[in-house]
N, C-alpha and C positions, 0 to 999 in steps of 0.2 A: 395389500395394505389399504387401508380407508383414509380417506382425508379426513383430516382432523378441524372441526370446527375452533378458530381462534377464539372466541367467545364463551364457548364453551370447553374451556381445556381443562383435561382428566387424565391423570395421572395411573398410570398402572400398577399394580399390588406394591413390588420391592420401592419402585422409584415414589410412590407418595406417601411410603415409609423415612425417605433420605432427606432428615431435614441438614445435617452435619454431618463433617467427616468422621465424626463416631460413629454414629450409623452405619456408614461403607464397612467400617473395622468389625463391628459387630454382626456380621452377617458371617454364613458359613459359604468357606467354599466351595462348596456344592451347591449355593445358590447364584455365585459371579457370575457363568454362563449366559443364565438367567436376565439377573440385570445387564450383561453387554446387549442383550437382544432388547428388553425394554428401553433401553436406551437410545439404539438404533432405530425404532419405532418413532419415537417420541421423534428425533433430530427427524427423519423421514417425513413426520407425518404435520410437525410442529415449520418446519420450513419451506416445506410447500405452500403455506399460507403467509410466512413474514417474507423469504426469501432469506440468505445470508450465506454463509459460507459451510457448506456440506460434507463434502468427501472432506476435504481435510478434518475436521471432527469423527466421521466416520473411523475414520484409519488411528484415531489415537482412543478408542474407549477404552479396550486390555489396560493401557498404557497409564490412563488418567485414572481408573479404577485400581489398579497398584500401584500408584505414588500415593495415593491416600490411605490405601489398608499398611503401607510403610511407615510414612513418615507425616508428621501432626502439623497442620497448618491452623495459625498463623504462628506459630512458634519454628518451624520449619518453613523455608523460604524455596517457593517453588515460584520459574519463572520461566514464561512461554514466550519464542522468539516470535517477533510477529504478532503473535495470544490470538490470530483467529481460529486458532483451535482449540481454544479454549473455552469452548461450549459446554463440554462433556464435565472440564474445570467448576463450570458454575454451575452445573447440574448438582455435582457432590456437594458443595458446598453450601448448599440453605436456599438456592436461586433457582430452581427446577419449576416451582410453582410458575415463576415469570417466564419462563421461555417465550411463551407466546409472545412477549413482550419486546425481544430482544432486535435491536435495531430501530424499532418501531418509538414514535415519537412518544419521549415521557417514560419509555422504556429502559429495560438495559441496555448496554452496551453487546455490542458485537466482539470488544477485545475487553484483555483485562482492563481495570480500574481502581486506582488506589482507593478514592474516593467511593467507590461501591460496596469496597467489601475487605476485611480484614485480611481473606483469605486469597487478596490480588495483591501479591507483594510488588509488582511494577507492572506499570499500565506501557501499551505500547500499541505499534500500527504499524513500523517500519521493522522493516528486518536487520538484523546482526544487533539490536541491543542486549538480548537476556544476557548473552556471557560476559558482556563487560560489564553492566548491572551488577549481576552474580557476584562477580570479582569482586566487585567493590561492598558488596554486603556481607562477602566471606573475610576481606580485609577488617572491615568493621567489626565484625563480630570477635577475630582475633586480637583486635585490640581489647576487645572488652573482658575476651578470659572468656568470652560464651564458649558453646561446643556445639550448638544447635546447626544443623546441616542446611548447606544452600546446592539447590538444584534445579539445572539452568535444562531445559528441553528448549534442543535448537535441532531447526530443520536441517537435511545433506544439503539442499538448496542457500539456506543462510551462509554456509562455509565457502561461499565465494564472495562474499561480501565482503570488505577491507575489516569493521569494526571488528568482526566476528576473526579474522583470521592477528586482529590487534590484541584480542583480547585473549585468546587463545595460548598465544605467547606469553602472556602475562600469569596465568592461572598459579605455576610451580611457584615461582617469585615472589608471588606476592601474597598467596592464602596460604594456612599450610592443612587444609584437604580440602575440596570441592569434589561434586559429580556433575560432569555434565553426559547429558542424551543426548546421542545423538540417531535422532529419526529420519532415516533412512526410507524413503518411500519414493526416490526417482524424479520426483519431482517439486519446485515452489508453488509456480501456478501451471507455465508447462514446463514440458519436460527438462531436466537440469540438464548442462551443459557443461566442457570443458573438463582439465586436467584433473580438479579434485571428484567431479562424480565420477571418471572413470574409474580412481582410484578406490573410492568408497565399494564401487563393483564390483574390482579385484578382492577387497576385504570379503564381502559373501562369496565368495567362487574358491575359498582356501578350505577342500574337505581336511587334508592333511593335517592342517590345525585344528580343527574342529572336534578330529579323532583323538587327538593328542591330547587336546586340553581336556577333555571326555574323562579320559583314564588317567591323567593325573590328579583332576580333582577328587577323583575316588582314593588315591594313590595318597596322597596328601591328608585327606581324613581322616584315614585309615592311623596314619602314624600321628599325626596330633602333636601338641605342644607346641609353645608359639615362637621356640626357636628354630625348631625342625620347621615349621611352615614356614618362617623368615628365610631362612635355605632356602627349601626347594621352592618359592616365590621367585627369588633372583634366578635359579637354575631354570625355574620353567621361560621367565620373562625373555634371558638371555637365547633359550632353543629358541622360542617363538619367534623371535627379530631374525634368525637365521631361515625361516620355512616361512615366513611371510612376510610383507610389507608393510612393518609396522614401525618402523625405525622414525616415520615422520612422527608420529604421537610419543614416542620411547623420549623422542629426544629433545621433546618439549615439557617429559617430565610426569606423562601422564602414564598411567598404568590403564591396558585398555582389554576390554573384555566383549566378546563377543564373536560375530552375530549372535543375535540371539532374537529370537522369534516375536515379533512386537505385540501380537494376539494372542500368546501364553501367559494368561496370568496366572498362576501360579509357576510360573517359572521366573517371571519379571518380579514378582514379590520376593522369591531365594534371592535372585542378583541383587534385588535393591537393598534387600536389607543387609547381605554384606558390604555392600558399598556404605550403607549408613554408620554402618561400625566400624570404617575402617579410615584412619588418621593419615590421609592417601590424596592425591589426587588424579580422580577416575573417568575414566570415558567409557560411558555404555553405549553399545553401539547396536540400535534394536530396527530388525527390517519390519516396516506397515507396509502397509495397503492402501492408500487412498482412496476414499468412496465404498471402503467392503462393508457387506451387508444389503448394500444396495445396488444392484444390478447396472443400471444407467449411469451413476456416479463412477459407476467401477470401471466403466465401459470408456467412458467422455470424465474424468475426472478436472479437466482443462475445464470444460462446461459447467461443470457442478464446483469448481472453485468457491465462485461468487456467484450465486444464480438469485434470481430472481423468483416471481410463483413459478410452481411448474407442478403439472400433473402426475401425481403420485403413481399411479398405472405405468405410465411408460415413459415417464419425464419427460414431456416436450411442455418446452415454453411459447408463448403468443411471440408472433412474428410481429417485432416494430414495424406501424403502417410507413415508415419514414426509415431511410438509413442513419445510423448514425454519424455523428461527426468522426469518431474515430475510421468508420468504414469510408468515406468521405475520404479525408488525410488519406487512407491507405491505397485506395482504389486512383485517387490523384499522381500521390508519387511514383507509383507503376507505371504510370500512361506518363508520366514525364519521360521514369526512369528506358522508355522503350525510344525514346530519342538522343536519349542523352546518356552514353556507356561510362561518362564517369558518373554517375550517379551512384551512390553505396544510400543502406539505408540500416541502423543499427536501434538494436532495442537493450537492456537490461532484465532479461527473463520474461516480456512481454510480448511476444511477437502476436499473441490473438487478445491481447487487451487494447495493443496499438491497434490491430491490422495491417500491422506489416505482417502477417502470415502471408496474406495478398502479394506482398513484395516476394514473398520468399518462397513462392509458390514459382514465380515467374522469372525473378531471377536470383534464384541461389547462389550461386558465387557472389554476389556484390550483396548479402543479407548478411549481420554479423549479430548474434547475441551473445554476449558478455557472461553473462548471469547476471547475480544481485548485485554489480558490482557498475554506479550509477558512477562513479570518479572518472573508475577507469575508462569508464565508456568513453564521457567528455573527453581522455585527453585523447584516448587510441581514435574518437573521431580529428581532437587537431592534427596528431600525426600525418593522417589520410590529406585532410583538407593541406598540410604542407608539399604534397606531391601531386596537386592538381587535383584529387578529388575532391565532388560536391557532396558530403557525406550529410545525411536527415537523421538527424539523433533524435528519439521519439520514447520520450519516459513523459508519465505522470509530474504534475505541477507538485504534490506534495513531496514525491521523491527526488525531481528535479533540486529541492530544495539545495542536499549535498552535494550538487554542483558549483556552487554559485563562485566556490574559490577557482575552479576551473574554468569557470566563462569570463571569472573578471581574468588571473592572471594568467590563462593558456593560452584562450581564443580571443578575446578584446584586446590584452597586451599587445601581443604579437597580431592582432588585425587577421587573425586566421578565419576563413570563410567556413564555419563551419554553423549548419540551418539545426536551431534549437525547439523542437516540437515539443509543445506542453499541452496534451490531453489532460483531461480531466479539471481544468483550470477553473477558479470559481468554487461553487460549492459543489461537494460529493455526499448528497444527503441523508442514505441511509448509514453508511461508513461514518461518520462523525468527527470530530476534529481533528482527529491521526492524517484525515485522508481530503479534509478540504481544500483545493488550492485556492486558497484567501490571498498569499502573502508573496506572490512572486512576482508583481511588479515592483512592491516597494526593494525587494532586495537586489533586484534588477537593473531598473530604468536611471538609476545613478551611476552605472559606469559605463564609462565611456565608450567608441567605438562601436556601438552594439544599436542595431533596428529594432524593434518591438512592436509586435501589430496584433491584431484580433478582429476575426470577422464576425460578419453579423448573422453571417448563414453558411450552410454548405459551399454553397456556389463562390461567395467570396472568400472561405477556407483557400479554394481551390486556384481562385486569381492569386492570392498573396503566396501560398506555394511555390508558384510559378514565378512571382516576386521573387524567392528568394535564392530559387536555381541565378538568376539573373546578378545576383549581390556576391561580388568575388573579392569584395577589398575588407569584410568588417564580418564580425561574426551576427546575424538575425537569430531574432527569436519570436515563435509567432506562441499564442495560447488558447486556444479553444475548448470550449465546454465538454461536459461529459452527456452521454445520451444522444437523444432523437435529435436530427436536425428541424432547420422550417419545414422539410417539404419543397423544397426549390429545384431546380434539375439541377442538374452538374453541366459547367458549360464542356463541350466538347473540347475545345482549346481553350487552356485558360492563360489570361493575357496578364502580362507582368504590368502592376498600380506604378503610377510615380508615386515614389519615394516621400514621402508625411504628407498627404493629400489628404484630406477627407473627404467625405460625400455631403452635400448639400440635400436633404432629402422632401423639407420645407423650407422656403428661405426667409419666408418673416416672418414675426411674432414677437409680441411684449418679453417672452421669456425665450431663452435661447435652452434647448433639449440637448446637451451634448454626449451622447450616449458612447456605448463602448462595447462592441462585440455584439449578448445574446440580450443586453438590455435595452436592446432598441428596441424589440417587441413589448415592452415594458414603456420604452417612453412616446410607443405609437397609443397604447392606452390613456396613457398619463395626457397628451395634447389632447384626445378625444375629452376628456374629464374636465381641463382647465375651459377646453371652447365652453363646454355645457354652463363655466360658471362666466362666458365673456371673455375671458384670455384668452389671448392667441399668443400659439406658440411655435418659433422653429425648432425645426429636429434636424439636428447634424450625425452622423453616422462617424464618430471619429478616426477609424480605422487605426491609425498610429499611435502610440502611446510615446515614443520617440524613436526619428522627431517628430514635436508634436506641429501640426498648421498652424503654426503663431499666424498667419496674414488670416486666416479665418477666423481664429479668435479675435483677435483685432477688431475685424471688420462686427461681428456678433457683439463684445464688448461694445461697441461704439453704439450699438443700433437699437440694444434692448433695455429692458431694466436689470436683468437680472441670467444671469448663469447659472444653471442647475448641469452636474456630472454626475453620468449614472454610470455604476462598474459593477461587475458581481466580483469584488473585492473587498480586503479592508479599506475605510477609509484615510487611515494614517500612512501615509507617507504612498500614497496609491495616485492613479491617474486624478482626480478632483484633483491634488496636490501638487502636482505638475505643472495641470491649467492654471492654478491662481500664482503658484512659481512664475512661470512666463508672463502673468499679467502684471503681476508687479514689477516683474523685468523691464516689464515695455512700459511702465508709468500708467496703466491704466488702470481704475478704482473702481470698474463694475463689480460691484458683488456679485462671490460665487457659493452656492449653497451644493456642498457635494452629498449625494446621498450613496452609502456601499452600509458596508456592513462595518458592525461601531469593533472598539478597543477590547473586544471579547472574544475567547474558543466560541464559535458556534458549536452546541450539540448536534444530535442525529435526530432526523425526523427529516419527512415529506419535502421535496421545494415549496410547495404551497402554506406547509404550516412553519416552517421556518421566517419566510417572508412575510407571513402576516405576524408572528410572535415577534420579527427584529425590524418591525416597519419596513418593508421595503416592497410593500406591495406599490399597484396603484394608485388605489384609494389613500394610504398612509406618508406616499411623494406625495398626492395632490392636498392636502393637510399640510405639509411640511411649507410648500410653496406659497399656499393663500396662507397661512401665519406668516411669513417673513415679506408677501406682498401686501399684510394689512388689509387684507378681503374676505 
């Protein structure tokens, strides 16, 4: 395959025929083959240059190309769990022209979008919403006397997530038909885990059924008429719950059909269009492939998840000149966890998004992942943390989110020491608002019992780490960026910070820099910029977010003109808001000017163009600061 010039993107014979899903309909089946392969092309050759998410589109084209030659969107409500596989989605749909675009700033999106397109009937980023969504659109529609079909494509992986196994239960009750898909491909981002992907396993490993159900649909055809098929339905339903293990679905009401080949379309088109006909509610159960078509994807599907460029020959990506913060984190709590045997370290499906794969490489017994299921994580780490161990719960800031009833009333309540890891904290900039973590101090730093910190680099990732092996009475939580660190070495031993200290990094100046975590490399530009205009500035490294150094503020309050907080957060209800909280606590009136990001979803694009479109460059704090100093 060729790389594909973004700039130049061109379309191949069927695919820059497909402006609508009439189009897809309109085609013979003798050409889908065809278009799966153009199609594969295109993601292959078109995401080598944006980067985004691969194998998983990969493994659903069959799949996205027969829900379209089925069923009519947007009249027809199709919804993707997660939706980053829904590439293939906005290809059929009028959006193939922009691929090149997708992620990319000013571009599409990477997941669905209501707002984009008629034919994204719910937007999403986290996993387990499509089927309660679903639910609730198949409810609606029952209200209204419609008939039009809702159909929910969720991953094996999303079925360990609570929402998805809430909503599940709800489907017979309360719609009266739905289908949902269930794709089957082994893995979320790695490989699935726990009691229901075994189960799922067992459902492909049933020849016995397979045979059976083979010959009775022939069997059934043959005799015709929709009372006889109403029989031999319940007869067949009833053998099949006896020669397989399908009692779980039976008895939630669902009628389930399958395995069934997730790459046969023209076999997925038969299933779905009976499913579209039928006054039921259905569970298609179809096995992919994640990453097929493409060798490397196929091979490292964990890698081609979310990837980045990478060279379409033999897909290797450019090695960061710097380790990441997450490899940081990972490589830290290992070198703890080899002194310290209570040490557990637990993820939610991410063990190489964390790097805790690091952890789990070295000590397996004490690694636990979940799945999608971030609740349970939190509490099964208070458990832990109630019988002596120091358990490092290590989920993304945006997923972190659905914790937050469990850090206030599990782990803060009860004063349980359990260390709250948030990668990806701040902005996530090609992923876009689904996946930014803007908002988890403000919904944090207000309850009680609970440390909160952020460093400014790898190396003090790795002291405050060590910090919070050290913290046995309350539960911490630290938050660190996504990507490349400074460049700093990793201390060998890292020594545990006093408790809400900050760092003094300049100690005088007209204005006070009180920075926070990766925006201190931001407020070292920012003092270079102010000197240039005569202002001098100090720069304090905040480290804590709480508690926060009231005696430092204090003393800075008292010294300068002016407070400036920099966070790669929201503004509302964020660290700046904290600072002037305690300043007025303590009667003191130094003006504080916080600069983060304003009362808006940030979209997706670049860190660089982001900050320059939501002022938070350099140049656009040192504007902010000479307006409010009258200079």
């Amino acid at each position: 395959m060729k790389k594909m010039d973004s700039a130049s993107f061109e379309l191949p014979p069927l695919l820059s025929g497909i402006h609508s899903p009439e189009d897809v309909k309109n085609l013979k089946a003798e050409q889908l083959p065809e278009l799966a392969a153009e199609i594969r092309n295109v993601l292959v050759n078109t995401l080598s240059v944006t980067g985004g998410h691969l194998a998983p589109n990969l493994g659903v084209v069959e799949l996205s190309i027969a829900l379209h030659r089925v069923f009519s969107t947007p009249r027809d409500k199709i919804l993707f769990d997660v939706s980053h596989q829904c590439y293939v989605h906005k290809m059929l749909t009028g959006r193939c022209a922009e691929l090149n675009t997708i992620r990319q700033f000013g571009g599409i999106s990477g997941f669905c979008k209501i707002s984009e397109s008629e034919h994204d009937a719910y937007g999403a980023g986290h996993a387990g919403t499509a089927l309660s969504a679903g639910v609730g659109m198949a409810a609606a529609r029952d209200l209204a006397g419609d008939d039009f079909n809702v159909i929910s494509v969720v991953g094996d992986g999303a079925f360990t997530c609570g929402t998805t196994l809430e909503g599940l239960n709800s489907i017979s009750t309360n719609t009266k038909k739905f289908i949902l898909i269930l794709n089957d491909n082994e893995w979320s981002i790695d490989k699935n885990v726990g009691a229901l992907s075994r189960y799922f396993s067992s459902l492909q490993e049933t020849d016995t059924y397979t045979w059976l159900r083979d010959r009775a649909k022939g069997f059934i055809e043959r005799l015709g008429g929709k009372e006889i098929k109403a029989q031999a339905s319940k007869i067949f339903n009833a053998a099949r719950g006896l020669i397989t293990p399908l009692s779980f679905f039976q008895q939630l009401g669902l009628t389930y059909y399958g395995p069934i080949d997730g790459h046969d379309i023209s076999r997925l088109e038969r299933v779905l269009r009976i499913a579209s006909r039928r006054d039921e509610h259905i569970i298609l159960h179809i096995i992919t492939k994640k990453g097929l078509g493409y060798e490397p994807a196929a091979q490292n599907p964990t890698k081609f998840h979310g990837v980045g460029q990478y060279d379409v020959q033999d897909g290797s990506t450019a090695k960061a000149p710097v380790i990441t913060y997450s490899e940081a984190f990972g490589r830290c709590v290992s070198r703890l966890a080899e002194k310290d045997s209570s040490i557990t370290a637990i993820t939610a499906a991410m063990p190489s998004g964390t790097r805790l794969d690091i952890f789990r490489e070295k000590f397996p017994e004490r690694f636990f992942d979940v799945g999608i299921a971030e609740e349970h994580a939190s509490i099964f780490a208070c458990g832990m943390a109630t019988q002596g161990l120091k358990p490092y719960l290590a989920i993304y800031s945006t997923f972190m989110q659905r914790c937050v009833d469990m850090i206030q009333h599990d782990a803060a309540l009860q004063k349980l020491p359990v260390r709250f890891c948030m990668d990806r904290a701040g902005l996530s900039p090609d992923d876009g608002p689904t996946h930014h973590g803007l908002f988890d101090i403000s919904m944090m730093r207000c309850i009680p019992n609970v440390v909160m910190m952020q460093p400014r680099d790898e190396a003090e990732l790795c002291h405050m780490l060590a910090t919070m092996q050290q913290i046995n009475d309350c539960p911490s939580i630290i938050r660190y960026p996504r990507g490349a660190g400074e460049g700093v070495p990793m201390p060998d031993e890292p020594q545990p910070l006093p408790i809400g200290k900050a760092e003094v990094i300049t100690p005088e100046g007209e204005v006070a820099l009180l920075a926070l975590g990766n925006m201190n490399r931001v407020a070292v530009a920012v003092r270079e910029l102010m000197e240039e205009q005569g202002v001098s500035c100090a720069h304090i490294n905040a480290r804590f977010i709480k508690p926060l150094d009231e005696e430092c503020l204090k003393h800075f309050a008292e010294q300068c003109r002016l407070i400036v907080t920099l966070e790669d957060h929201v503004i509302s209800g964020g660290f700046g808001s904290a600072v002037q909280e305690a300043l007025n606590a303590a009667g003191v009136d130094t003006p504080v000017l916080r600069i983060g990001w304003g009362d808006v979803f940030v979209e997706h694009g670049s860190l660089e163009q982001l900050r320059e479109k939501h002022g938070l460059t350099p140049r656009a704090i040192v504007e902010k600061i000479s307006t409010y100093l009258n200079i």
